[in-house]
C-alpha positions as CSV (number, residue, x, y, z in Angstrom):
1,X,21.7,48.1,49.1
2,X,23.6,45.1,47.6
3,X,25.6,44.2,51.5
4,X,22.0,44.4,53.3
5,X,20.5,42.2,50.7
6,X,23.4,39.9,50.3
7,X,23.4,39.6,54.5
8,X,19.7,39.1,54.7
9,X,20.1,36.1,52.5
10,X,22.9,34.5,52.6
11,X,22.3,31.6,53.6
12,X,19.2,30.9,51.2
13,X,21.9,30.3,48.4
14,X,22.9,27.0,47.7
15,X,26.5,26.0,47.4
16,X,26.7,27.1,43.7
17,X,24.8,30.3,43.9
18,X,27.2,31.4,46.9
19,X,30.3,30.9,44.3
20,X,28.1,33.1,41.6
21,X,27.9,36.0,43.9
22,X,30.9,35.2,45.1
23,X,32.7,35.5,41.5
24,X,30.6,38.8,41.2
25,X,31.8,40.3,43.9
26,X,35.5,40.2,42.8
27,X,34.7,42.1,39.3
28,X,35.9,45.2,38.5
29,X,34.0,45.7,35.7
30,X,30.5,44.4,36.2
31,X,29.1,46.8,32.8
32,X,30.4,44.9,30.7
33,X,29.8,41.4,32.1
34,X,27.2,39.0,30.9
35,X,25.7,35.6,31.9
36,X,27.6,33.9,28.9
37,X,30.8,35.1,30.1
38,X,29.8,34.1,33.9
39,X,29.2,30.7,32.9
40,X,32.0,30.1,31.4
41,X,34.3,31.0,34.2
42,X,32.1,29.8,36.8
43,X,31.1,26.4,35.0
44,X,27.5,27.3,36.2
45,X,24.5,27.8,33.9
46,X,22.8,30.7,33.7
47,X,19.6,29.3,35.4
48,X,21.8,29.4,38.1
49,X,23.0,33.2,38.4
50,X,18.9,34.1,37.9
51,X,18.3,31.5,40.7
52,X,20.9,33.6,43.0
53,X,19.8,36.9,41.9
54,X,16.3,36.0,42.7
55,X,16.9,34.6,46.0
56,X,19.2,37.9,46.8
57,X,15.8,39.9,46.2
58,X,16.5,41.2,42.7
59,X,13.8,40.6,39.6
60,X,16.9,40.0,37.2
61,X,20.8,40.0,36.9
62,X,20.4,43.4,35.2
63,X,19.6,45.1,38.5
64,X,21.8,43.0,41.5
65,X,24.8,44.4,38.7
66,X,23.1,47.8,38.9
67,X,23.1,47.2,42.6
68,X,26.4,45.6,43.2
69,X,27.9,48.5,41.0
70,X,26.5,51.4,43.0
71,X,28.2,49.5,46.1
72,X,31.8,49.1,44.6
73,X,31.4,52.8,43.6
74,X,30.9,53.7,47.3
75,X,33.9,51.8,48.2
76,X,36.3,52.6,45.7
77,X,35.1,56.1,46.0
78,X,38.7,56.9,48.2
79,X,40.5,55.9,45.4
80,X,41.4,59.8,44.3
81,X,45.2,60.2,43.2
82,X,45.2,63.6,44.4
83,X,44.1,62.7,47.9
84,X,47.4,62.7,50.7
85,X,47.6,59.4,52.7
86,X,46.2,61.0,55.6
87,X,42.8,61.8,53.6
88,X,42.7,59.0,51.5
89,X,42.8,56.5,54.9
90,X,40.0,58.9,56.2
91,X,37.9,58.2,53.4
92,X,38.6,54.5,53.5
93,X,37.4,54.2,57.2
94,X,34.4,56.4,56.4
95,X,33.3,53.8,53.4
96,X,34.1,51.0,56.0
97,X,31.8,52.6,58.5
98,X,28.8,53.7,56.5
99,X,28.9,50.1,54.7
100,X,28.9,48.3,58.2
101,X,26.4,50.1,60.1
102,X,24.0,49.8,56.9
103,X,23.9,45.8,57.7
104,X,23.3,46.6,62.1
105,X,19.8,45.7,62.6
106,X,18.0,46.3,65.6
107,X,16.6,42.6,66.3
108,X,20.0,41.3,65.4
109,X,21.7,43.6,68.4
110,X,19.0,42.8,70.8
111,X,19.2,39.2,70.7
112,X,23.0,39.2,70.7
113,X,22.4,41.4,74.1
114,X,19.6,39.4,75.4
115,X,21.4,35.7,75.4
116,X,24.4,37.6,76.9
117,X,22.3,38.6,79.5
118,X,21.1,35.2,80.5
119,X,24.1,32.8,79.5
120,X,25.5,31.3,82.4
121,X,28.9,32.1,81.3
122,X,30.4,33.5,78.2
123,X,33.3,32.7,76.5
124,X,34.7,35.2,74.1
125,X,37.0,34.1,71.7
126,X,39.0,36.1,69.0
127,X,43.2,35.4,67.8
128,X,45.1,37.5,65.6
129,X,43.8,41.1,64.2
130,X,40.7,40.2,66.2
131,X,41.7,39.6,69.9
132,X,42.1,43.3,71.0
133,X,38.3,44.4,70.3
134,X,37.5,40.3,71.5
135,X,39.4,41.7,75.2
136,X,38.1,45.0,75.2
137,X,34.7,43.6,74.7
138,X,35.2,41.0,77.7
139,X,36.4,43.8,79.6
140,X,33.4,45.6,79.5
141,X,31.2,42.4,80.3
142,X,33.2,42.2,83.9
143,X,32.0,45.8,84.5
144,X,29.0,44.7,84.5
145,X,29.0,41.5,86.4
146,X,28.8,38.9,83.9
147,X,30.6,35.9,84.1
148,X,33.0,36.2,80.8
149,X,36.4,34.8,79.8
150,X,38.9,36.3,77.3
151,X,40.3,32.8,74.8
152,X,43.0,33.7,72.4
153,X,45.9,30.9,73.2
154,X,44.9,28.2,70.8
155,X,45.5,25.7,74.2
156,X,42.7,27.5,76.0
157,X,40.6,27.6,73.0
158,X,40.7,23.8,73.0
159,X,39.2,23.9,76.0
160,X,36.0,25.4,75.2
161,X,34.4,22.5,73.9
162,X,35.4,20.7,77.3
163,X,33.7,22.3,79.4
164,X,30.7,24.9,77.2
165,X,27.1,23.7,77.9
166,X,23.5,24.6,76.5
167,X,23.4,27.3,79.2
168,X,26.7,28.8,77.8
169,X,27.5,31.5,75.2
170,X,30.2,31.3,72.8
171,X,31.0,34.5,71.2
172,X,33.4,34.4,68.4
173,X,35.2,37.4,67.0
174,X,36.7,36.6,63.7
175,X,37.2,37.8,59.9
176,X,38.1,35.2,58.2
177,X,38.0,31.6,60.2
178,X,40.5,30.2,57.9
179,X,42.1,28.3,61.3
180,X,41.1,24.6,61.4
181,X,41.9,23.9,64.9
182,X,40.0,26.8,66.2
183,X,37.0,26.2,63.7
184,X,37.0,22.6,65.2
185,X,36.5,23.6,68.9
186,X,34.2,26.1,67.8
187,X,32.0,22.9,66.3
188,X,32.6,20.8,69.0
189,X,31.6,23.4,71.2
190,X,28.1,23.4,69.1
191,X,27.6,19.8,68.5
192,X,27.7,20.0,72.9
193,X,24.7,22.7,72.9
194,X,26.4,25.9,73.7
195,X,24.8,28.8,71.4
196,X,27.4,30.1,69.3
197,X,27.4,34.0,68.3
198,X,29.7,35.4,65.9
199,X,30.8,39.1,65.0
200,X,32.6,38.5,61.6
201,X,32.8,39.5,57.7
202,X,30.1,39.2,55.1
203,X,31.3,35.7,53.2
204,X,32.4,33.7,55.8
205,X,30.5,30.8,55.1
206,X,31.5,28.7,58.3
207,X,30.7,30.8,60.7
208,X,27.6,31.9,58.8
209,X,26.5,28.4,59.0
210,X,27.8,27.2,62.8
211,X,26.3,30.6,64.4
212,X,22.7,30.5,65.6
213,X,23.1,34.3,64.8
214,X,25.9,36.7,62.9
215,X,26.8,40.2,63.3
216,X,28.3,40.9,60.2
217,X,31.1,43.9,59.8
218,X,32.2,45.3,56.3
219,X,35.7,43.9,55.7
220,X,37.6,45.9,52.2
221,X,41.0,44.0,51.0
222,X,42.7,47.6,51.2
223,X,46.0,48.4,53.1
224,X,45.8,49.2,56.9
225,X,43.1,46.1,56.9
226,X,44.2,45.1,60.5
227,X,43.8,48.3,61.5
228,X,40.1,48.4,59.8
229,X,39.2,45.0,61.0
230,X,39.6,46.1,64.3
231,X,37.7,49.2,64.2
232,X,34.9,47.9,62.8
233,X,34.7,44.9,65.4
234,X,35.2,48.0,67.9
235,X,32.2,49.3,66.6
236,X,30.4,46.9,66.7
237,X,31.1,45.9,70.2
238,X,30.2,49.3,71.7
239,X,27.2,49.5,70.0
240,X,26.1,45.9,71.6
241,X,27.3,47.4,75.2
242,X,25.2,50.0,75.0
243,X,22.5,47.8,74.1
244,X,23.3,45.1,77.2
245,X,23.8,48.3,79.4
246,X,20.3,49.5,78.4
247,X,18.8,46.1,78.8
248,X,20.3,45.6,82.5
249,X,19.2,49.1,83.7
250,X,15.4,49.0,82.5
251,X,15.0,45.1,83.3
252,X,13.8,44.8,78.9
């Protein structure tokens, strides 16, 4: 599937093959679209879309477009006139779902759970659509006896970089990271050892490169997108629970 491969290898793409997929991403109709016609809105070269495709795990542009195709048809797949509100926003949560647990992996969760585990202190930080999955997660750290702070005042999030060490977690919640300030103490927080881990969209290239690990969640441009956001991050946070809660009891 196009989201597994495009997570898996991200971050092999250089800065101009990100914008390629990027562009291809936001097509509506990838049939009829060919490498001229990509290098001429990109101002890339078509050695450069092949590079991308290549390094995305594909053989040719033909089939990351056959790919990336059968993935917008799964999303836009709610799209049905007919369908009442009710059904139609079922159907849109149900793509959301399916699309983010395809990109959960197994080593991913348990080494999320594992540096939980042994951090000396975490510091969870989410703002906006993201803070009530960032608190609920917190919540259930308490429960479990590990040291772990709620940061969603922009004042306290400053702080982080203060006083976060090597032996301290950072784990961000966020879609987007379009905030400068918070990106900032989110880097400084870095650059003084703490491991960052993030829980965020596919595309977001700073936390994809400031994490020493990403959980990525599916993240559609519909309506009700809050609300979606902060399921998904929901989903993703019980799932990791589980996995700490497993890890505590049998001593793994």
């Amino acid at each position: 599937m196009f989201l597994e491969n495009f997570k898996n290898n991200y971050d092999k793409l250089s800065v101009s093959e990100q914008e390629v997929i990027d562009y291809l991403m936001k097509q509506e109709h990838l049939e009829s679209l060919t490498l001229k016609q990509i290098g001429s809105d990109t101002f890339l070269s078509s050695s450069t879309v092949i590079r991308a495709c290549k390094k995305l795990g594909y053989h040719t542009f033909n089939d990351l477009r056959y790919d990336l195709r059968l993935t917008k048809e799964i999303q836009n797949q709610s799209g049905s006139s007919h369908l009442s509100s009710f059904e139609e926003l079922k159907k849109q949560l149900t793509v959301e779902f399916t699309q983010t647990m395809s990109m959960c992996s197994e080593p991913d969760f348990d080494y999320f759970a594992e540096n939980l585990i042994k951090a000396r202190r975490i510091f969870c930080l989410g703002v906006g659509s993201s803070y009530m999955a960032m608190s609920d997660f917190n919540r259930k750290l308490k429960l479990v006896n590990l040291w772990s702070n709620d940061y969603f005042e922009h004042y306290s999030i400053k702080r982080i970089a203060d006083i976060a060490t090597q032996k301290d977690v950072v784990l961000v919640f966020s879609l987007s990271a379009k905030n400068d300030e918070v990106n900032q103490s989110i880097f400084s927080a870095k650059q003084n050892g703490a491991q960052i881990l993030s829980i965020t969209s596919l595309g977001n290239d700073f936390l994809s490169q400031v994490s020493d690990a990403v959980i990525y969640v599916y993240d559609a441009p519909k309506k009700h997108a809050k609300l979606r956001s902060r399921l998904m991050f929901n989903l993703v946070g019980t799932l990791l629970f589980e996995i700490i809660l497993e890890k505590l009891q049998t001593g793994n």
